[in-house]
C-alpha positions in Angstrom: -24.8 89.8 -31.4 -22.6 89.7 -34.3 -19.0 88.6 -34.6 -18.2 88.9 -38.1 -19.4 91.1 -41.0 -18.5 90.7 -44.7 -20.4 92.7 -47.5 -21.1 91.2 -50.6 -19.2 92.3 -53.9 -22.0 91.2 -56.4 -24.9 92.5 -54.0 -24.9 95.9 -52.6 -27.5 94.9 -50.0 -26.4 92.0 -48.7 -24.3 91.4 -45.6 -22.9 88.2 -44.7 -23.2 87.3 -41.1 -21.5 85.0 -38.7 -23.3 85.4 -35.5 -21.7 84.6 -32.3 -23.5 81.2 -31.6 -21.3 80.5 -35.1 -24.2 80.5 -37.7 -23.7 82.2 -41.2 -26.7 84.4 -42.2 -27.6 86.6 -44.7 -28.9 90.8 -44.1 -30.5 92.6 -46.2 -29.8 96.1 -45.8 -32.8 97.6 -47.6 -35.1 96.0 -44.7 -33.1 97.5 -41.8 -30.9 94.9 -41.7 -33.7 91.4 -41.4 -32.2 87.9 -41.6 -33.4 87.0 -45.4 -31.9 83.9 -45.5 -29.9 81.2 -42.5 -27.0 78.8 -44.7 -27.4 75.3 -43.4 -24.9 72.5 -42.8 -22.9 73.9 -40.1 -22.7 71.3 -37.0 -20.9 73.6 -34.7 -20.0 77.4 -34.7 -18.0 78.9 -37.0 -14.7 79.9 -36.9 -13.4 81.7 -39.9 -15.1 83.0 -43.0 -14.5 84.6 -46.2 -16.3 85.7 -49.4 -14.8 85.0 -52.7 -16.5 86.9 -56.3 -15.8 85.9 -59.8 -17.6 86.2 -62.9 -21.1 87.9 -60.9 -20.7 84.8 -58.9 -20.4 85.0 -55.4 -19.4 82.1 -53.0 -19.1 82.2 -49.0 -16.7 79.7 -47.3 -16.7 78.9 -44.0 -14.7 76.7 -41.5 -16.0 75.5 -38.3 -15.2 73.9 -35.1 -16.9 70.6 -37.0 -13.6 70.9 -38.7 -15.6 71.3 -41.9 -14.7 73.3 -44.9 -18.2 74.2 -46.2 -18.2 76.4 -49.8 -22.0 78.2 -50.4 -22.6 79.6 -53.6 -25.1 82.6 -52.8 -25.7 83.8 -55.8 
């Protein structure tokens, strides 16, 4: 199950995926949607996430309940 989708600016197929258990994954949409990649470091699930672009760099932040503030750059 899925509880938040956000699609990537600098890769059409990528998805970003916070899963309801709270972990941030990555989808590629070119192989029906298959995890390609899990982002580690979380310690408990994540609450709030956001993807921020600049300069054919793309970066996904993410808060959790670990009360964490945890910046990935996934380019």
């Amino acid at each position: 199950m899925l509880s938040n989708l956000l699609q990537s600016q600098v890769n059409e197929h990528h998805m970003y995926v916070i899963t309801q258990e709270g972990h941030a994954v990555v989808l590629d949409r070119r192989f029906n949607h298959r995890v390609v990649r899990k982002m580690p470091g979380s310690k408990g699930s994540i609450r709030a996430a956001t993807l921020l672009a600049h300069d054919n760099m793309e970066f996904l932040i993410t808060g959790g309940c670990d009360r964490y503030l945890r910046v990935y750059d996934v380019t």
